[in-house]
DOKEPA-613521 format. One record per residue (C-alpha): residue in one letter; y, z, x. Coordinates in steps of 0.05 Angstrom, whole numbers, padded with zeros to 5 digits, always signed. Layout:
// DOKEPA-613521
AYZX
...
END
This chain:
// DOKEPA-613521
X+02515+01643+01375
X+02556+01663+01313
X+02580+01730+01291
X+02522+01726+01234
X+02462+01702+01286
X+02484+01761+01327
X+02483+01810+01277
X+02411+01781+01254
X+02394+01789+01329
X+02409+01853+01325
X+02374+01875+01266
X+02316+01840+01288
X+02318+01879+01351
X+02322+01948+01316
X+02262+01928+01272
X+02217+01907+01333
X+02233+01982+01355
X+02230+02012+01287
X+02159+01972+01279
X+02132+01992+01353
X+02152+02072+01336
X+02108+02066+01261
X+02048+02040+01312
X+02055+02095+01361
X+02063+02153+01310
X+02013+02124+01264
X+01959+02093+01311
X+01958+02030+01276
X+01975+01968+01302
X+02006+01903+01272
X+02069+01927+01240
X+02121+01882+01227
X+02187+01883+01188
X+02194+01810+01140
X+02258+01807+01119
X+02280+01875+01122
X+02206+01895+01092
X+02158+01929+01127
X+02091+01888+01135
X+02019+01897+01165
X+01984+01836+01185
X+02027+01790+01143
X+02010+01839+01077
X+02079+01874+01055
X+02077+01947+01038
X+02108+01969+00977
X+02166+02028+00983
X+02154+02064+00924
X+02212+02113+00946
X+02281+02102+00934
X+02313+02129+00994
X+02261+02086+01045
X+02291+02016+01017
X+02345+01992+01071
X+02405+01949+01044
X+02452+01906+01086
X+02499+01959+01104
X+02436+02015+01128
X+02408+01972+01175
X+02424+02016+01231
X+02375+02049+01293
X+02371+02116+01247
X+02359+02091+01193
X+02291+02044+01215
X+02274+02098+01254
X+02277+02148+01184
X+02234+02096+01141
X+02188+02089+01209
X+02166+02159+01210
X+02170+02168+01135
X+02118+02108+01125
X+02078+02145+01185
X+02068+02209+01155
X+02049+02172+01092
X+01997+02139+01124
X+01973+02204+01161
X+01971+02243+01110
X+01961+02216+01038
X+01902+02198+01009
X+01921+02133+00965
X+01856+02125+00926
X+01870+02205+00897
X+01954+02188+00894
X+01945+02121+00851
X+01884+02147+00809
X+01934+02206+00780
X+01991+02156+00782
X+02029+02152+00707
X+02047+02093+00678
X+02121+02094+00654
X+02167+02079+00698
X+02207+02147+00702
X+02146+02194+00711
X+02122+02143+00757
X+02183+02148+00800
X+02184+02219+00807
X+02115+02231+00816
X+02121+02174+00877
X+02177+02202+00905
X+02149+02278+00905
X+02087+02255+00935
X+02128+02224+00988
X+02173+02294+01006
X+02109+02325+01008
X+02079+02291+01074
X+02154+02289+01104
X+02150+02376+01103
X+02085+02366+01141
X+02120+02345+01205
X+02091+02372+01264
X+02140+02427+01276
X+02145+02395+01358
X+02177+02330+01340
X+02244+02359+01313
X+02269+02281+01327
X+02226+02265+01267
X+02249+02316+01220
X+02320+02305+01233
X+02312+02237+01215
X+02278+02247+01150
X+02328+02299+01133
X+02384+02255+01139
X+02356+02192+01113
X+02350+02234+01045
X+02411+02261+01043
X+02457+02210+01053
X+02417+02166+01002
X+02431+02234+00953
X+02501+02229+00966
X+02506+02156+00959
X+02468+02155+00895
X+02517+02210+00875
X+02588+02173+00910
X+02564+02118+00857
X+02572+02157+00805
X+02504+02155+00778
X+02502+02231+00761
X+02563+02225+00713
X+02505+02214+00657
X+02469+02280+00626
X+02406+02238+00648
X+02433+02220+00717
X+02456+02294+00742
X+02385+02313+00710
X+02353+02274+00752
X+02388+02285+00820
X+02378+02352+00804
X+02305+02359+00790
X+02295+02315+00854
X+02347+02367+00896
X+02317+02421+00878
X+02242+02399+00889
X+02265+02377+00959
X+02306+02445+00978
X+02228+02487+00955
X+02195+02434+00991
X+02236+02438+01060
X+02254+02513+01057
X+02329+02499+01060
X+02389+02502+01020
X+02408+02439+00970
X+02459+02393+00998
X+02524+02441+01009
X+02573+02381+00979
X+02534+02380+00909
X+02514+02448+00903
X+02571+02472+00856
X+02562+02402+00813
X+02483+02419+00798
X+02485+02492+00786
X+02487+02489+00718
X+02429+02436+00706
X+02386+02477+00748
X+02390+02538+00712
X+02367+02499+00653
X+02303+02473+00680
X+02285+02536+00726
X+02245+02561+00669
X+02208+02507+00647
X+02193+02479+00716
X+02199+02545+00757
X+02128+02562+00772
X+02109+02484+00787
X+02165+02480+00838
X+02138+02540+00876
X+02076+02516+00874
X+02102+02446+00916
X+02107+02481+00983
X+02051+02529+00969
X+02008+02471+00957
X+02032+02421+00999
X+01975+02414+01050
X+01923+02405+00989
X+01942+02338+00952
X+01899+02343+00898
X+01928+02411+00873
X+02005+02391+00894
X+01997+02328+00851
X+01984+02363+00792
X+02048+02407+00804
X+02088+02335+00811
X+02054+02302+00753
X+02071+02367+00707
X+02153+02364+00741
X+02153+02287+00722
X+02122+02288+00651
X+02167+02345+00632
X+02229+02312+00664
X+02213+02241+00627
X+02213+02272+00556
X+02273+02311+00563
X+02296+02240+00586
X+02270+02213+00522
X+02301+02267+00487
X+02370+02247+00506
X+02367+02184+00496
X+02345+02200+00422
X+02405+02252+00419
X+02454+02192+00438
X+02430+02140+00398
X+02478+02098+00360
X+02538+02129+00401
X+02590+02088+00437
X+02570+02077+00506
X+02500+02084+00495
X+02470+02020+00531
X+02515+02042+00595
X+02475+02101+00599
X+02412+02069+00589
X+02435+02020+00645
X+02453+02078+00695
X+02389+02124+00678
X+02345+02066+00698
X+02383+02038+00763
X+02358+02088+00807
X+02279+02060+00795
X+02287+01986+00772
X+02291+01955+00836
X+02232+01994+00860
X+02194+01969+00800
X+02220+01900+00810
X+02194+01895+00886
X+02129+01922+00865
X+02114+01867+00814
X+02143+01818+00870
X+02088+01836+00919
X+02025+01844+00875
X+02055+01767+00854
X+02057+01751+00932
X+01990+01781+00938
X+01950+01755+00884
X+01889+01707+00918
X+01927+01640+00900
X+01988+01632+00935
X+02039+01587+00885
X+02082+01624+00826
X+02073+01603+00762
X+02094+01528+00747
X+02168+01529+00723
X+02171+01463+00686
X+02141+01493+00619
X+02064+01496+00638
X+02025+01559+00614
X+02029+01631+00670
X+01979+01603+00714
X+01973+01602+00783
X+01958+01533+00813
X+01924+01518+00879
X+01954+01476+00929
X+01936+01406+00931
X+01949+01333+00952
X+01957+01275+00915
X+01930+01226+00962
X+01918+01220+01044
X+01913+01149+01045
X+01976+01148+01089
X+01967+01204+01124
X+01975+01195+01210
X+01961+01229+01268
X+02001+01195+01326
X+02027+01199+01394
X+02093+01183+01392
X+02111+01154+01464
X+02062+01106+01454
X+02105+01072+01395
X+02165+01062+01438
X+02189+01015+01484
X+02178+01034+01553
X+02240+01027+01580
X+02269+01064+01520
X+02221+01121+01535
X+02248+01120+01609
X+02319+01126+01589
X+02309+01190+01544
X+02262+01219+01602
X+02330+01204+01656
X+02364+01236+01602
X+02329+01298+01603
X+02324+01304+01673
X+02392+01301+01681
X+02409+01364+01630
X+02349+01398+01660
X+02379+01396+01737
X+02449+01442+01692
X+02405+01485+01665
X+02402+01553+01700
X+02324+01588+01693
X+02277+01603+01750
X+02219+01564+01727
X+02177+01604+01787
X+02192+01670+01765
X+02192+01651+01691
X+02108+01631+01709
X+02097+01695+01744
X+02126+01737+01680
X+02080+01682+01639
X+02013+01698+01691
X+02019+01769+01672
X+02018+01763+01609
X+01965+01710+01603
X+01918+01720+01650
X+01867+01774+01660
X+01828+01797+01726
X+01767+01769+01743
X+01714+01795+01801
X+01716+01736+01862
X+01675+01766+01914
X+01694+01819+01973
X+01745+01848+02014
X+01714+01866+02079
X+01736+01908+02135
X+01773+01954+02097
X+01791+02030+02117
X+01760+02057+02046
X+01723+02025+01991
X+01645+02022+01991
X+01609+02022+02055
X+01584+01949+02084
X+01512+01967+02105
X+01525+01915+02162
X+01573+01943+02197
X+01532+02015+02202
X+01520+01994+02273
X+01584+01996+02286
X+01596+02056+02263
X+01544+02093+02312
X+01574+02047+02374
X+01647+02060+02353
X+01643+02126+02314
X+01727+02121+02310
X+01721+02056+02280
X+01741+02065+02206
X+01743+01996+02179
X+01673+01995+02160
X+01685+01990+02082
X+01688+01936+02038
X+01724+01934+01961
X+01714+01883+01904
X+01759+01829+01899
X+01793+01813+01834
X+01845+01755+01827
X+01888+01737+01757
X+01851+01685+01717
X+01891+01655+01660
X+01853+01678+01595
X+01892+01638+01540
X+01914+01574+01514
X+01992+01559+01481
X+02005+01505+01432
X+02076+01491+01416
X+02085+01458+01344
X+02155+01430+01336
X+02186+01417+01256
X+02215+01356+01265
X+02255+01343+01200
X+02324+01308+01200
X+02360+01374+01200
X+02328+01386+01273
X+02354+01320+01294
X+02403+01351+01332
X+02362+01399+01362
X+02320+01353+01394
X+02346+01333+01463
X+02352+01421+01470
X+02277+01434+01443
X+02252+01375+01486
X+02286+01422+01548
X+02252+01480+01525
X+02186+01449+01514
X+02193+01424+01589
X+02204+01492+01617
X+02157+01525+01576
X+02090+01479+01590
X+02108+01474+01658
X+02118+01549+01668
X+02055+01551+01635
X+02020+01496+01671
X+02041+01530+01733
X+02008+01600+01706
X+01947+01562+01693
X+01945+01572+01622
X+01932+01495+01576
X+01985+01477+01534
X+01992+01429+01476
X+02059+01409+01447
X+02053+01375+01371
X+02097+01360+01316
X+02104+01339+01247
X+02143+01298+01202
X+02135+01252+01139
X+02124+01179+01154
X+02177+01154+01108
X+02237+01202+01060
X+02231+01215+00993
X+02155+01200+00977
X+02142+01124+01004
X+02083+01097+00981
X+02054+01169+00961
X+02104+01172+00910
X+02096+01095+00882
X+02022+01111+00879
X+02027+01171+00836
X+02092+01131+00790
X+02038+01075+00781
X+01983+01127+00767
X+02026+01145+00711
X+02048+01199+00736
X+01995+01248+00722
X+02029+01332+00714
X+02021+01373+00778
X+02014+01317+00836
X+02024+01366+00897
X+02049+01340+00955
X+02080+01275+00956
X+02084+01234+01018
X+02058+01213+01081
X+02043+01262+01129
X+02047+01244+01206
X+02028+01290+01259
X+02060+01280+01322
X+02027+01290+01394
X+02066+01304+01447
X+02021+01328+01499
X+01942+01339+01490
X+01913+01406+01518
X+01870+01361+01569
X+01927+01337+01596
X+01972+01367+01652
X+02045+01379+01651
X+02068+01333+01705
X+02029+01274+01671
X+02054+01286+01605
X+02131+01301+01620
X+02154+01231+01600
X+02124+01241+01533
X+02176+01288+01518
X+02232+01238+01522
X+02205+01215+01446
X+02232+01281+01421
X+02310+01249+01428
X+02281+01189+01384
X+02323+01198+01321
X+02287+01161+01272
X+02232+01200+01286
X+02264+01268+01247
X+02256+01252+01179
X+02217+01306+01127
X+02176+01362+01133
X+02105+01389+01103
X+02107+01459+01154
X+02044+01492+01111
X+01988+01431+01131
X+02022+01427+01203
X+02004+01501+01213
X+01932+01487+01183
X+01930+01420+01231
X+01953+01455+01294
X+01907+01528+01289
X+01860+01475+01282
X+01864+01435+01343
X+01873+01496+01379
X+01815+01533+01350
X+01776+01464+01375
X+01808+01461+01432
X+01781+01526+01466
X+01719+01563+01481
X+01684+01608+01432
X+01700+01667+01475
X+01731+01734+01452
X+01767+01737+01516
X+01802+01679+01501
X+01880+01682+01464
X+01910+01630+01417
X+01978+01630+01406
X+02021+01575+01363
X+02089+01572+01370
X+02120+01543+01307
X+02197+01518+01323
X+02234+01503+01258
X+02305+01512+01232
X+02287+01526+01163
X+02240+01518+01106
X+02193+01463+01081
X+02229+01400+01053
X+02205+01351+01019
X+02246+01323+00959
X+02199+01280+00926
X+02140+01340+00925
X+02199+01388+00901
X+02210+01345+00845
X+02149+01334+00821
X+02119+01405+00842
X+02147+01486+00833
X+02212+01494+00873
X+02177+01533+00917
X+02116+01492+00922
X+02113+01481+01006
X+02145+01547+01010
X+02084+01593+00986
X+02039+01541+01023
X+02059+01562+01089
X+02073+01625+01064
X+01996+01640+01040
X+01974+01590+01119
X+02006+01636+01156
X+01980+01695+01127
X+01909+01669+01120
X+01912+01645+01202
X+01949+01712+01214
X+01892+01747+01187
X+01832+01713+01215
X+01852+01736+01277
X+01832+01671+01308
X+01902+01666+01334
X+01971+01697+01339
X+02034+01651+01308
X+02096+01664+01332
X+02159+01633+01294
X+02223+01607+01342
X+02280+01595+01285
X+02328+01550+01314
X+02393+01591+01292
X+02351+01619+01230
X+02316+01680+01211
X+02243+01654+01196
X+02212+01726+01172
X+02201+01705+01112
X+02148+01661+01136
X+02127+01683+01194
X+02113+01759+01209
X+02125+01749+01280
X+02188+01711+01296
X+02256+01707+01348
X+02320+01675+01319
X+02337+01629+01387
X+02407+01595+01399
X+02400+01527+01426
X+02468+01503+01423
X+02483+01549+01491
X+02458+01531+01554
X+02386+01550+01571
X+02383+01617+01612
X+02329+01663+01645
X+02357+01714+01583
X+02332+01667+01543
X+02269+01653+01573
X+02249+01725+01584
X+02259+01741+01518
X+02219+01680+01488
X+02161+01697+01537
X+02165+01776+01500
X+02157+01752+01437
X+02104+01713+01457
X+02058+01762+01484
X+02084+01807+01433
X+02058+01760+01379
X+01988+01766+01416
X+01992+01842+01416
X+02006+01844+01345
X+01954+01800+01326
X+01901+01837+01374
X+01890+01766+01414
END
């Protein structure tokens, strides 16, 4: 794996933690991090604050764990339907008013987790002192604002303002402690009552965005002026910025706004035609004795490969299967007595194993279907998926949980006769997708691993990697795996999507948005996430895939396959089904 893939491992493992500590401290499931964003149930939650937005170079343990119990005492404690109803409108006062809300719930931690205040008092103050290291308090409106927002936070938390800017602010605050004396008080004295501490923060954020007004007014025309503009607003932009971004994400349709000139609309996603459209089994289309050369192929890389298949379906039953009652132990020492054997007990009063107990044996409670992106870029991926695949369903197989292994790919590149239907239709505005879809089935869910093994050889067919539609191959394969088991609550889905990257498909990019496939199987995965019909898990193939899937592992298949491996795909797995409550 490469130094970067490693270092997205990494961060991928700190979120997982990060995510599991929000879930414990806020008793709500599903939490997630999407590209360095925090999610719930594939819906991303806006970081109004400042000092909760990670960059590149804060992704450490601390620092998840400060945004982690900052976002939990949010949730505990504030009451959004009172915050947002009060909330102003410009950005300035709206920044303040966000951020005071937000020191207010991180005083209110429970005075035994001293773990949690630590954190939240150094997240803050190392985001102070790199806001003021980047010299954004050389501005009269800069060192007015890091000075209102010190000073609020040294009332709030009963503690001195940070020691290495104390001497740099004393001036400011002396000019402000009459105007905004009593209101500052009135933050920790307030603090458990929202409604009456957000009038206290509205009344600090109005007064500090005219003053800010004020300035600007006092330095119009001078030299210099738009560079302090520029620096007063880069503490709040991006904030702004990322809000706009999700309500856009979160709107009901799932595309942007066409880029090629057409009126702000949001379009739906659609199809120009399905006349070509396949669903095929791929080992049927090839020459037998082709088909047995790629399956003595595979065997041959699968006898170097080093995992424990056995104890790899143990880990798998656990997870998998739930107990179910199968009759009685008898003759046991304890338990419930077996009105049979009461003779027994009056002939042989030192006999004691006149008890019987329930039986209950593991039953496997679940099906997995394995969907497999078979674009050209995974072409030379396939011979080490088609390994995986193998000890996955067989694991599985012997766990007794059904599997179903599927794949997708365009039945010819750049359009075929999609695209010289829709240049002969005239080429009507807006097509959709443009080509020939084929779905590829590798194994059906009726039948068993050892039957099905030589289907796998097709996956080292290389003209079979050619395009890829990912958004309709999600819909296709929740589909045949909602069909494909009982009705029954007790009963977990789980897709595993293995991909490299995002949607391709040139001729639909060219005649479609940019991003086109790319909010498709963003707005599919969200809407299958949510249904809670199944849980998806993402497996990207040297590639972070969080920004499509909520619950994902970056795997390296250019190594050779290991029980490390294994063990860590079979987590994420029944992680998935955790999140998603299956």
């Amino acid at each position: 794996m490469s130094a970067a893939q490693q270092v997205r491992r990494r961060q991928q493992y700190l979120e997982e933690l990060a995510a599991a500590s929000l879930g414990a401290l806020s008793g709500q499931a599903g939490w997630a991090y999407r590209g360095r964003r925090l999610s719930r149930h594939a819906q991303t939650l806006p970081l109004r604050t400042p000092h909760l937005r990670l960059e590149e170079d804060d992704c450490t343990l601390d620092n998840y764990r400060a945004v982690s119990d900052a976002i939990a005492l949010r949730l505990l404690h504030t009451d959004e339907t009172l915050h947002l109803a009060a909330r102003p409108a410009l950005p300035e006062t709206r920044l303040i008013y966000d951020l005071l809300e937000q020191l207010r719930v991180e005083a209110l931690v429970d005075p035994d987790m001293p773990g949690v205040k630590e954190n939240l008092a150094r997240r803050f103050t190392d985001w102070c002192l790199a806001f003021y290291h980047a010299g954004l308090t050389e501005t009269s409106s800069g060192i007015l604002i890091y000075s209102v927002i010190q000073s609020c936070w040294s009332r709030l938390m009963a503690c001195a303002v940070i020691h290495e800017t104390e001497d740099y602010i004393e001036t400011t605050r002396a000019s402000f402690y009459q105007a905004l004396g009593a209101d500052m008080a009135g933050l920790r004295r307030t603090r458990f009552d929202q409604a009456a501490y957000q009038q206290h923060a509205l009344n600090i954020s109005l007064w500090l965005e005219q003053e800010l007004a004020e300035s600007l007014e006092e330095q119009d025309g001078e030299e210099g002026d738009e560079s302090e503009a520029r620096q007063r607003f880069a503490l709040f932009l991006e904030n702004e910025d990322e809000e706009a971004s999700l309500l856009e994400e979160q709107a009901a349709s799932p595309l942007p706004s066409h880029r090629r000139g057409a009126p702000e609309e949001l379009l739906p996603y659609q199809v120009f035609t399905t006349a070509y459209d396949r669903e095929l089994e791929p080992a049927r289309r090839m020459r037998a004795a082709l088909l047995d050369e790629y399956r003595q192929a595979l065997d041959t890389r699968l006898a170097e490969q080093k995992i424990n298949v056995r104890r790899l379906a143990r880990q798998l039953a656990r997870h998998f299967s739930s107990p179910q009652r199968e009759g009685w132990h008898f003759g046991e020492e304890e338990g419930i007595i077996d009105g049979r054997r009461l003779s027994q007990v009056i002939s042989s009063p030192a006999e004691r194993r006149v008890f019987q107990r329930e039986r209950w044996v593991p039953e496997a409670s679940a099906q997995v279907s394995f969907l497999i992106d078979c674009s050209g870029s995974m072409k030379v991926h396939g011979e080490a998926v088609a390994m995986l695949i193998e000890i996955l369903t067989r694991a599985l197989d012997m766990a007794g949980v059904p599997t179903e292994v599927l794949g997708f790919t365009t039945g010819a590149w750049n359009g075929g006769r999609a695209l010289k239907d829709w240049r002969r239709a005239g080429k009507p505005a807006r097509p959709g997708r443009l080509n020939e879809v084929q779905y590829l089935i590798f194994k059906p869910a009726s039948l068993a691993w050892r039957r099905a093994r030589r289907n796998f050889g097709a996956l080292l067919k290389a003209d079979l990697y050619r395009e890829g539609v990912d958004g309709e191959a999600v819909q296709w394969a929740c589909s045949r795996l909602a069909d494909n088991t009982p009705a029954d609550e007790g009963v977990r889905r789980l897709l595993v999507v293995i991909s490299d990257g995002s949607p391709c498909d040139s001729a639909t990019n060219t005649a479609n948005d940019e991003h086109y496939l790319d909010s498709h199987l963003k707005q599919v995965v969200a809407q299958q996430t949510r249904s809670g019909r199944q849980a998806i898990l993402g497996l990207g193939v040297g590639l972070d895939l969080s920004a499509y899937y909520p619950n994902q592992l970056i795997i390296d298949l250019e190594r050779t396959l290991d029980n490390a491996l294994a063990d860590e795909i079979v987590y994420h797995m029944a992680l998935a089904c955790r999140h998603q409550g299956v």
